[in-house]
C-alpha positions in Angstrom: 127.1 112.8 75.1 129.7 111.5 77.4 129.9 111.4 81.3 127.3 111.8 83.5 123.8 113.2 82.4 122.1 116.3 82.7 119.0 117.1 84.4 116.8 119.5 83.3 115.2 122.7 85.1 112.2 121.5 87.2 111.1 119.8 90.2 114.1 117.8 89.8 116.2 120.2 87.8 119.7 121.9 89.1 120.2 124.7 91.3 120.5 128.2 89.5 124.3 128.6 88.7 125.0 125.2 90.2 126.5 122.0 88.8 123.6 120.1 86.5 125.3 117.2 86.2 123.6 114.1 88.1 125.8 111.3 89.5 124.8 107.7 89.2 123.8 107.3 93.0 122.0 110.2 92.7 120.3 108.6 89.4 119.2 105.5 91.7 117.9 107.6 94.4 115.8 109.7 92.4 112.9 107.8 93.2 112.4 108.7 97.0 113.1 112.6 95.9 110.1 112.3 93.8 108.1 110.1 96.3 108.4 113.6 98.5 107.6 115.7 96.0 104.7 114.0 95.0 103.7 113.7 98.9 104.5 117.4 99.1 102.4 117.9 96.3 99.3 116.0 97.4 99.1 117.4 100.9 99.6 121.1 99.3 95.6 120.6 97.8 94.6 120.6 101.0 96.3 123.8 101.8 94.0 127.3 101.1 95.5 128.2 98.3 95.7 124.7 96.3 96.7 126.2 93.2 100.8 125.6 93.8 100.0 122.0 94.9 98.1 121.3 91.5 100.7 123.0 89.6 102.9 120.7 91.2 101.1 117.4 90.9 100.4 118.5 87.1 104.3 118.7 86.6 105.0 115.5 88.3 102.5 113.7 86.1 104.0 114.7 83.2 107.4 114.0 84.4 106.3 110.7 84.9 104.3 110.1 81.7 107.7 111.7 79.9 110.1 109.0 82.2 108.3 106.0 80.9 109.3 105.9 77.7 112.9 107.0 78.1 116.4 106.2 80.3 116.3 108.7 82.3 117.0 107.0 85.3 118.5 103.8 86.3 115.6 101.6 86.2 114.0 99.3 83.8 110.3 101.2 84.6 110.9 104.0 86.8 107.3 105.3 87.2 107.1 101.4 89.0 110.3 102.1 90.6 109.0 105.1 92.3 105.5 103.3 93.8 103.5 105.8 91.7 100.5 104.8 90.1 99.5 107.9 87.4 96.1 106.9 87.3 95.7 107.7 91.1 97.5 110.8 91.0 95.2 112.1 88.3 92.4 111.1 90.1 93.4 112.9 92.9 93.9 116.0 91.1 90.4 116.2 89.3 89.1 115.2 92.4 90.4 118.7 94.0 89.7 120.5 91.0 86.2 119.8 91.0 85.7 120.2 94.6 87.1 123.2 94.9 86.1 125.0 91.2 83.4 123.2 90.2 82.2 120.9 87.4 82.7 123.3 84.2 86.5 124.2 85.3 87.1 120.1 86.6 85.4 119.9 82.6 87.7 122.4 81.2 91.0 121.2 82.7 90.6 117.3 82.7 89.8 116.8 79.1 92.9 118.3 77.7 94.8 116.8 80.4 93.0 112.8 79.3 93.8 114.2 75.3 97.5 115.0 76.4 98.9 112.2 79.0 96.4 109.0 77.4 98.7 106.0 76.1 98.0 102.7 74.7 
């Protein structure tokens, strides 16, 4: 594929009907966009209704597990790039989970979570 990249639907995706392609500035800054969604995230547990701000944090983790291992964006380890630690984030989220559903839903969540995102 030639030219500039595509990014896919998402936290990060396009805009509905819009122009998907990503330009190369846009491919270095990428890493304070999802800085503030990852902020956004975090603070959206605290809210009432957490459930959108774990949905979110869930997405970004993966996001992040998925951008390790490819170029996606223009940096040798963008997960490093970006000043985020997954380990914390997941900590965070089962951390909220359990406080606000309880061991046997923290139970039910986290251990396909560990099975799914767990690396050498």
């Amino acid at each position: 594929m030639g030219g500039r990249p595509v990014c896919g639907a998402g936290p990060i995706g396009g805009v509905p009907g819009g122009d998907r392609r990503v330009s190369p500035r846009e491919r270095t800054r990428w890493r304070f966009t999802f800085k503030r969604l990852v902020t956004e995230a975090q603070e959206a547990l605290r809210a009432e209704d957490a459930g959108p701000g774990e949905h979110a944090l869930k997405q970004l983790i993966d996001l992040a597990c998925a951008a390790h291992g490819y170029d996606y964006f223009r940096s040798e380890d963008p997960v490093a790039a970006a000043g985020f630690v997954v380990s914390d984030a997941v900590a965070v989220l089962w951390a909220s989970t359990w406080e606000r559903h309880g061991f046997q839903v923290f139970a039910e969540t986290a251990a396909p979570q560990l099975i799914r995102r767990e690396s050498r």
